[in-house]
C-alpha positions as CSV (number, residue, x, y, z in Angstrom):
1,X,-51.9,-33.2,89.7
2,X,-51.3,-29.6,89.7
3,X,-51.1,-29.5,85.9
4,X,-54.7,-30.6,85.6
5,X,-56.9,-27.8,85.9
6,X,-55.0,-25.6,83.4
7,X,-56.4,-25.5,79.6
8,X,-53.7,-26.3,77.0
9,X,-52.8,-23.7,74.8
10,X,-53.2,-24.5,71.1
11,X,-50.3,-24.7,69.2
12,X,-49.4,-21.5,67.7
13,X,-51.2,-20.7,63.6
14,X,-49.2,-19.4,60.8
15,X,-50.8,-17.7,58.5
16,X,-52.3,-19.4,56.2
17,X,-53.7,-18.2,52.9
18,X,-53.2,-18.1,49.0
19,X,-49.6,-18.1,48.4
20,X,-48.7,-16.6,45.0
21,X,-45.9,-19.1,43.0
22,X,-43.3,-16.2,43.1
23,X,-44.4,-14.6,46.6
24,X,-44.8,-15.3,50.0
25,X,-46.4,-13.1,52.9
26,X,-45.6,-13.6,55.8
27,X,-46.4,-11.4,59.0
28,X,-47.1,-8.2,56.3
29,X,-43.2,-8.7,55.3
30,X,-43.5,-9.8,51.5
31,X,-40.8,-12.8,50.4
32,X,-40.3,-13.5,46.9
33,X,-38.9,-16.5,45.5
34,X,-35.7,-15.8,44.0
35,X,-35.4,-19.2,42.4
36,X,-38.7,-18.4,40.7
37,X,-38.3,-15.2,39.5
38,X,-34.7,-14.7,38.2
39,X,-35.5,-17.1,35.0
40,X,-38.3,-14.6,34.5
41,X,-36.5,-11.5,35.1
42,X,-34.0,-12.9,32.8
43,X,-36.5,-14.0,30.4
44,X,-38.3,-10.5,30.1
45,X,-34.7,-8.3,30.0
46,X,-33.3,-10.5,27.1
47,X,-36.5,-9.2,25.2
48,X,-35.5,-5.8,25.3
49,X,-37.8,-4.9,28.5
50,X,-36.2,-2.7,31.2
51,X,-35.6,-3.4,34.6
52,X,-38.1,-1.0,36.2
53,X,-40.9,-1.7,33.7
54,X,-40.6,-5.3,35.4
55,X,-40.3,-4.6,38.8
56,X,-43.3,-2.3,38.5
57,X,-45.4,-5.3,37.1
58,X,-47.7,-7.5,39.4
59,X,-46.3,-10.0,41.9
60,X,-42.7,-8.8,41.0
61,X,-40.1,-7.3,43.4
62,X,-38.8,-3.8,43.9
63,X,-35.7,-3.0,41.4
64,X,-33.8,-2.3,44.9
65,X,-34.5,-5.8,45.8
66,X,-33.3,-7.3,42.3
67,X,-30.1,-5.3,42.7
68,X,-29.4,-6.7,46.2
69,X,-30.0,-9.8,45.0
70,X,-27.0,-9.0,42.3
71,X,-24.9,-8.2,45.1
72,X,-25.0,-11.2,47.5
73,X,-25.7,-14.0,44.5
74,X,-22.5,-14.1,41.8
75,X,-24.8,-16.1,39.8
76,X,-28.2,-13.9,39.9
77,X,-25.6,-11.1,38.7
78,X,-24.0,-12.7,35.7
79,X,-27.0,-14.3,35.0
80,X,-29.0,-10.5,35.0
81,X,-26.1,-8.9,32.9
82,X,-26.3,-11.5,30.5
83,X,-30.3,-11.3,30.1
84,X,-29.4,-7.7,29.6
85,X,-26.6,-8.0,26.7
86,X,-29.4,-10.2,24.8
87,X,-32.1,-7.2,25.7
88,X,-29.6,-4.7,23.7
89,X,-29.6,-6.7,20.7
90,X,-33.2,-7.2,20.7
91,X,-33.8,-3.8,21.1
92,X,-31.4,-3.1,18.3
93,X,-33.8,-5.9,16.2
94,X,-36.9,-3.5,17.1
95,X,-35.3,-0.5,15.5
96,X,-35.2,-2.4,12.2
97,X,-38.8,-3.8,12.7
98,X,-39.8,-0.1,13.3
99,X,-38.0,1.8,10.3
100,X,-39.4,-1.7,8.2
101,X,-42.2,-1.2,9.3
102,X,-45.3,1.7,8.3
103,X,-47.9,3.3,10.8
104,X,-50.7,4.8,9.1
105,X,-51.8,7.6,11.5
106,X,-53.7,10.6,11.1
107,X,-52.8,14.2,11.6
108,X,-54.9,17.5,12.1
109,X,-53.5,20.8,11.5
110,X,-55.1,24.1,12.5
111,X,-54.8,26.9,9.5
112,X,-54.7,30.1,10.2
113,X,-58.2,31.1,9.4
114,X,-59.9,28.8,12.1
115,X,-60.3,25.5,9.4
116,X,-59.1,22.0,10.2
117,X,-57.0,20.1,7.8
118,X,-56.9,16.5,8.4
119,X,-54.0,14.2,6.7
120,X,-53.5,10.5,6.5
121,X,-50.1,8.5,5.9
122,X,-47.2,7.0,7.1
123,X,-46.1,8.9,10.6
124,X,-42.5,9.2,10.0
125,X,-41.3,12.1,12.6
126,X,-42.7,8.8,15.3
127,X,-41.3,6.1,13.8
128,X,-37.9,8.4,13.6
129,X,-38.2,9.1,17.4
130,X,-38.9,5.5,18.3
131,X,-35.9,4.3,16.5
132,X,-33.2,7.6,18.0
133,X,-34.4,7.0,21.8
134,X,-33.9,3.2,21.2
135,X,-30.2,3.9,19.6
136,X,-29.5,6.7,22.4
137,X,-30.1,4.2,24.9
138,X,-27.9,1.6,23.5
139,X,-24.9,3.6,23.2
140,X,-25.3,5.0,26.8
141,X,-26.1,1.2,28.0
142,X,-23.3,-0.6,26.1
143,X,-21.0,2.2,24.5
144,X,-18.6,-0.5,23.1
145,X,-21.0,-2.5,20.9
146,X,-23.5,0.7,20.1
147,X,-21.8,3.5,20.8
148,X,-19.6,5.9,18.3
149,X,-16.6,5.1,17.1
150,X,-14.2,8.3,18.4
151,X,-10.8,8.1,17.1
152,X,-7.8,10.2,18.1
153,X,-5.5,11.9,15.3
154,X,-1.9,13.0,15.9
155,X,-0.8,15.0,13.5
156,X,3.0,16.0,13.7
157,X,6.2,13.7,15.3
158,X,7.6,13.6,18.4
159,X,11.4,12.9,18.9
160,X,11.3,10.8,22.7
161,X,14.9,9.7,22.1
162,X,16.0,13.4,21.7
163,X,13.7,14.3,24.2
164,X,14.8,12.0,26.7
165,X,18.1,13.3,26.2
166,X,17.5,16.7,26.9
167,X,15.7,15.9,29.9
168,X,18.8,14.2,31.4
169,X,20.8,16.9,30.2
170,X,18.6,19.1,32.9
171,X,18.6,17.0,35.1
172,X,22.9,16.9,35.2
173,X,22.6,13.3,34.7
174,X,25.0,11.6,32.1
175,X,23.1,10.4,29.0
């Protein structure tokens, strides 16, 4: 048979190896599972963690990736914007932990004639800035529930019949 003298080729081997639970590599191209890692994206923003201190962790994907995931999957989206609504309030929670809360800390200050003073107690000025840059963010990230109230005054009246009127009278239409 003219078949016979040829060696068979071994099937073809994927590459095998340890496969993480939330990626897979394949051909130096990483693949994450979505289905895994959504709940725990979800799970992490509705504590108050941001989006890009999770895609920055270990085994997690790029924040580009989680937003095209937002765009082609309805549910991924509603789903992340929902994790994020929670993340708000509990962020809003941790500013009441931290002005609750004291931090005993220690501060040196330098006199003028070269000596050291060193003072113990309750570091307000960083508790203070902890609490503003949380409330700054929540305003910019959700306005409508943390944001400032601005209201607009009119002071004065405003005639719109008469004004109509006049405007037809300009116009040489009849009133």
């Amino acid at each position: 048979m003219p078949g016979e003298n040829q060696k068979k080729r071994p099937p073809a081997k994927r590459a095998r190896g340890p496969i993480d639970v939330h990626t897979k590599k394949r051909q130096g191209v990483r693949l994450y599972d979505r289905s895994a890692l959504v709940p725990i994206i979800c799970e992490r923003l509705s504590k108050g963690e941001t989006m890009t201190s999770i895609c920055s962790g270990e085994g997690m994907p790029s924040y580009r990736a989680v937003m095209d995931w937002c765009a082609e999957d309805e549910t991924v989206s509603a789903g992340i914007a929902q994790a994020r609504v929670r993340g708000f309030d509990a962020l809003a929670d941790e500013c009441l932990l931290i002005a609750n809360k004291t931090c005993e800390g220690i501060e040196t200050v330098e006199k003028a004639d070269g000596s050291v003073e060193v003072r113990k107690g309750d570091m307000l000025g960083h508790r203070k800035l902890q609490i503003e840059t949380r409330l700054k963010l929540l305003a910019k990230w959700d306005p409508k529930r943390y944001g400032e109230k601005q209201q607009i005054e009119h002071s004065g009246s405003i005639d719109v019949a008469g004004e109509l009127m006049s405007a037809r009278k300009r116009s040489g239409k009849p009133g």
